[in-house]
C-alpha positions as CSV (number, residue, x, y, z in Angstrom):
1,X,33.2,-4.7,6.4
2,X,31.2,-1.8,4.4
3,X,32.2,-4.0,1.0
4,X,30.4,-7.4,2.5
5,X,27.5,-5.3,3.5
6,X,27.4,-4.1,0.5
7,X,27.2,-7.6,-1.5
8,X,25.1,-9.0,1.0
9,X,22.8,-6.2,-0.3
10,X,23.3,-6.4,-3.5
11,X,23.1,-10.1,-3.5
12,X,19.5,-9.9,-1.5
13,X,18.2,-7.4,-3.9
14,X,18.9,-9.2,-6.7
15,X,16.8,-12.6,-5.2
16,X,14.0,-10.3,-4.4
17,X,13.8,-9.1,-7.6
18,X,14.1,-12.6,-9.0
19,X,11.0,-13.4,-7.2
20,X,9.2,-10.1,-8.2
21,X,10.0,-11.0,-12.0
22,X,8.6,-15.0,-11.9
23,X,6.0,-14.2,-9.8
24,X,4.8,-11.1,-12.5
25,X,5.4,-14.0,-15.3
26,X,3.3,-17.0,-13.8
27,X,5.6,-19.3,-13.7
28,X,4.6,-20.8,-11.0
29,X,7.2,-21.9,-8.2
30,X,8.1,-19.7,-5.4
31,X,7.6,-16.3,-7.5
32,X,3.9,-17.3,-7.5
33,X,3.8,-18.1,-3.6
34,X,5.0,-15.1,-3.1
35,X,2.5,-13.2,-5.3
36,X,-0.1,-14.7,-3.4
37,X,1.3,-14.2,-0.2
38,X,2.0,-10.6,-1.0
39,X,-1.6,-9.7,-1.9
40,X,-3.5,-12.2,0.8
41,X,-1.1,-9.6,2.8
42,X,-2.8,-6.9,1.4
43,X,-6.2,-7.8,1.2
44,X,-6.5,-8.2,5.0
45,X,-5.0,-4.8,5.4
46,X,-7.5,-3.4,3.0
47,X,-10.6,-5.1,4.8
48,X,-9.5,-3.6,8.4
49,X,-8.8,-0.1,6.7
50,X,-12.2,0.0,4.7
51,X,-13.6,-1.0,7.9
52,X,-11.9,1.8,10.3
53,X,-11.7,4.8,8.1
54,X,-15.7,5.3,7.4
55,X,-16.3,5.2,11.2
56,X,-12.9,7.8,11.9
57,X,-13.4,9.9,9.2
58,X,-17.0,10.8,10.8
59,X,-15.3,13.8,13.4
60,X,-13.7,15.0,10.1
61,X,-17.4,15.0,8.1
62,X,-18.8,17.1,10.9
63,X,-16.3,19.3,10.9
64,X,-16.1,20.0,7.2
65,X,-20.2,20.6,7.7
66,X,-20.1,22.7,10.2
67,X,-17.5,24.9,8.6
68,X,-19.3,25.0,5.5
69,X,-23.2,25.6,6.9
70,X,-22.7,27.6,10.3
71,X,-19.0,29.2,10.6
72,X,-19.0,30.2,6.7
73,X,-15.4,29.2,6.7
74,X,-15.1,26.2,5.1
75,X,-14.2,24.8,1.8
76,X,-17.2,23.7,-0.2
77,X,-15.7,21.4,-2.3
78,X,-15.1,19.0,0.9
79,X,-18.2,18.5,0.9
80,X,-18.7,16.7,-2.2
81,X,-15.3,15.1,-1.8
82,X,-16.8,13.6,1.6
83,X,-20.2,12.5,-0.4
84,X,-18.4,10.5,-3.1
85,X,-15.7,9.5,-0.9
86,X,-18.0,7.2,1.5
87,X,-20.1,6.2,-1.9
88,X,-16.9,4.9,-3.1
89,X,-15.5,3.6,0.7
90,X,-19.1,1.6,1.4
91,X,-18.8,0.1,-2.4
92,X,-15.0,-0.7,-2.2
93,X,-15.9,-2.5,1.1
94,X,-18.0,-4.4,-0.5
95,X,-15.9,-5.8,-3.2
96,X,-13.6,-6.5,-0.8
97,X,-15.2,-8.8,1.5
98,X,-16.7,-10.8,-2.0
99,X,-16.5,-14.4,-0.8
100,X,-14.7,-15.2,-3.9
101,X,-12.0,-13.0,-4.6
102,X,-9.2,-15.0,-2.7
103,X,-10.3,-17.8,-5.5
104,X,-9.5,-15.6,-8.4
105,X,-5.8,-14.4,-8.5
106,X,-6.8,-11.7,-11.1
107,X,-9.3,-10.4,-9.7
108,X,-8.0,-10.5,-6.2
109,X,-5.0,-8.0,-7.5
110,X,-7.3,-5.6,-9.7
111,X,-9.6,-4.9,-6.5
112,X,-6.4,-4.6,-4.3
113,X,-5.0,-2.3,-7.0
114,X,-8.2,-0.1,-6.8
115,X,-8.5,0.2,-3.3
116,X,-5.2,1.3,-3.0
117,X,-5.8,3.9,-5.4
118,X,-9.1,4.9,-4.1
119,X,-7.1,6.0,-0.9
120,X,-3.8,7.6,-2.0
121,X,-5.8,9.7,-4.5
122,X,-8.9,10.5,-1.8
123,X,-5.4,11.9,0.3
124,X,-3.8,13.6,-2.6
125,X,-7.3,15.2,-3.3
126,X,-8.1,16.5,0.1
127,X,-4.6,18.1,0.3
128,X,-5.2,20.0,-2.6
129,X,-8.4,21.1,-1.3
130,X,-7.2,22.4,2.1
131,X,-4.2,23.7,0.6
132,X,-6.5,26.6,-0.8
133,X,-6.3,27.9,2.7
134,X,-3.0,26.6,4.2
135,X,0.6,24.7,2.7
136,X,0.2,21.8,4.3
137,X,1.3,18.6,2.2
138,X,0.6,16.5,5.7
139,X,-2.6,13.8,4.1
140,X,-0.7,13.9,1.0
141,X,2.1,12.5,2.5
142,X,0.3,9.7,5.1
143,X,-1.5,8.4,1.6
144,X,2.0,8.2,-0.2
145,X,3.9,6.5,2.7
146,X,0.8,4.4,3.8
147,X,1.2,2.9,0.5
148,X,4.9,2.3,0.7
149,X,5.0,1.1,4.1
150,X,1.9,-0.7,5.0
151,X,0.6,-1.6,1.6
152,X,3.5,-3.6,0.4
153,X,2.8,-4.6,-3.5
154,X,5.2,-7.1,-4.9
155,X,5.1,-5.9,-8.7
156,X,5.4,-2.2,-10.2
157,X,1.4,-1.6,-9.1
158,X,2.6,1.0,-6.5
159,X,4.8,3.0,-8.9
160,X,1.5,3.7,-11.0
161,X,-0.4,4.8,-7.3
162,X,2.6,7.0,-6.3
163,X,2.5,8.8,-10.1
164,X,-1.1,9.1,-10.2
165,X,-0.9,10.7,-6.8
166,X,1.8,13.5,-7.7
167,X,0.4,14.3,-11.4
168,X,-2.9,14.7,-8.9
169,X,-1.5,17.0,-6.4
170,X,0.6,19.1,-9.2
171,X,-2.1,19.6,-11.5
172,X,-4.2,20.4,-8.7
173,X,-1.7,23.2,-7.3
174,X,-1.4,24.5,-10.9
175,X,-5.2,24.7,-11.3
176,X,-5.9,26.6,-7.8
177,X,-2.2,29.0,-8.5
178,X,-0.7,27.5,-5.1
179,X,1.9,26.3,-7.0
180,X,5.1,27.7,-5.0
181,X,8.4,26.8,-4.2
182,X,7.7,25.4,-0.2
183,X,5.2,23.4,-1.9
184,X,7.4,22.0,-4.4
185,X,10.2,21.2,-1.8
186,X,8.2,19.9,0.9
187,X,6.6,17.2,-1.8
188,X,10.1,16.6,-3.5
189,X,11.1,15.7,0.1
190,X,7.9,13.5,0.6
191,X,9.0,11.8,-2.8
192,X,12.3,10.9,-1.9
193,X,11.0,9.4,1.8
194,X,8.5,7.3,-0.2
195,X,11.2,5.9,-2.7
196,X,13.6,4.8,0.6
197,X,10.6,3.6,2.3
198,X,9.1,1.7,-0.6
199,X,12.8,-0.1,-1.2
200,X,12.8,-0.8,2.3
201,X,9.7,-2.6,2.6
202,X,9.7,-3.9,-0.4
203,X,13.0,-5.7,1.0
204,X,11.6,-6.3,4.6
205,X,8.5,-8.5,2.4
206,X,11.0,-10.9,0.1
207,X,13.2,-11.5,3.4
208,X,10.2,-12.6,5.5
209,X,8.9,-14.5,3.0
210,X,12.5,-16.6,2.5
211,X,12.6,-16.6,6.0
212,X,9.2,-18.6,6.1
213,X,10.0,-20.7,3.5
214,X,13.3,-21.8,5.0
215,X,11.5,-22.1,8.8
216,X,8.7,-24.4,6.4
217,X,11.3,-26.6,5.0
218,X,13.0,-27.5,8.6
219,X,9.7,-28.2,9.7
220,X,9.2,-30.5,7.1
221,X,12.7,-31.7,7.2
222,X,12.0,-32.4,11.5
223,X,8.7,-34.3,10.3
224,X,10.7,-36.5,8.0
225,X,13.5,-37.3,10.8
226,X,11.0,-37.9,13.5
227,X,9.4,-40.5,10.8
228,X,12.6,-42.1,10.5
229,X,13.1,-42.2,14.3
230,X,10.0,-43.9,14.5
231,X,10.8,-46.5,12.0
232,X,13.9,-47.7,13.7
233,X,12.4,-48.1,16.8
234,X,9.6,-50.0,15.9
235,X,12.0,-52.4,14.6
């Protein structure tokens, strides 16, 4: 039993991957469909999270003022990170709800691409600021697994956003010396959660996208019958 469950995974994998590869190559076919349908997937997540997070991030902005201007204990550098993170928020938002971008397949994945980064790194950044007073890897970790779980990418787009994020969280706790060994295992652990998770969903995507295919071409196949049922009764 544990040997057909493993060839039924490896077998799955393998089509997924087959999809991943002829989609990356533009070959058209269902590797294409599926890149579409994998970034029309995450385009509307995109446009409801741009949406959201300015108007829930505001008790975190008045919280980061009010530490900073009246209780004297806050971190000032969260306050420029809060600046430039709506500028960039209001002006991904933007892009994102172009009336266009579904029209342009390059595009459409470069903007996706960005916006995805534009959130994992805002995460990675703010740990690295609040770690100055704490070792908490807790937003570092929600950007990382957002990205794996939620934000399912097709190609190797999230492997750059997940690098990017850990070269930006090490080189941050090397710059501010909190660089220690609870840090490094609690974001080792976070590293190997987003790898499962990332296989997972990348898996959980190709599958429901066969699925659809397959529930497509019975539809179509029912159509056809119901054609031919019609035919012989007329005559």
């Amino acid at each position: 039993m544990l040997r057909f469950h493993y060839r039924f995974a490896r077998v799955f994998f393998r089509r997924a991957k087959r999809l991943s590869a002829t989609g990356k190559s533009g070959r058209g076919g269902s590797g294409e469909e599926f890149y579409r349908a994998a970034y029309g997937e995450i385009h509307m997540v995109l446009r409801y999270l741009y949406l959201l997070i300015p108007v829930l991030y505001v008790p975190f902005l008045l919280l980061d003022l009010y530490g900073a201007f009246v209780a004297g204990d806050g971190t000032p550098g969260l306050i420029y990170f809060d600046a430039a993170f709506y500028v960039c928020v209001f002006g991904m938002l933007f892009l994102l709800n172009r009336p266009t971008l579904r029209s342009d397949s390059f595009r459409l994945r470069f903007v996706c691409f960005t916006a995805t980064l534009l959130l994992a790194l805002a995460g990675t950044i703010q740990s690295v600021l609040t770690l100055q007073t704490g070792e908490d890897l807790s937003i570092f970790a929600l950007s990382v697994l957002t990205v794996s779980i939620l934000l399912r990418f097709p190609d190797r787009s999230r492997v750059w956003i997940y690098l990017a994020c850990f070269i930006t969280l090490y080189a941050g706790l090397f710059w501010t010396e909190r660089l220690s060994s609870l840090l490094i295992q609690n974001s080792a652990w976070v590293g190997l959660f987003t790898v499962v998770f990332d296989r997972v969903s990348f898996l959980a995507l190709a599958n429901n996208f066969l699925k659809a295919r397959r529930i497509a071409a019975l539809n179509r196949q029912l159509v056809q019958e119901d054609f031919k049922k019609s035919d012989i009764i007329s005559i």
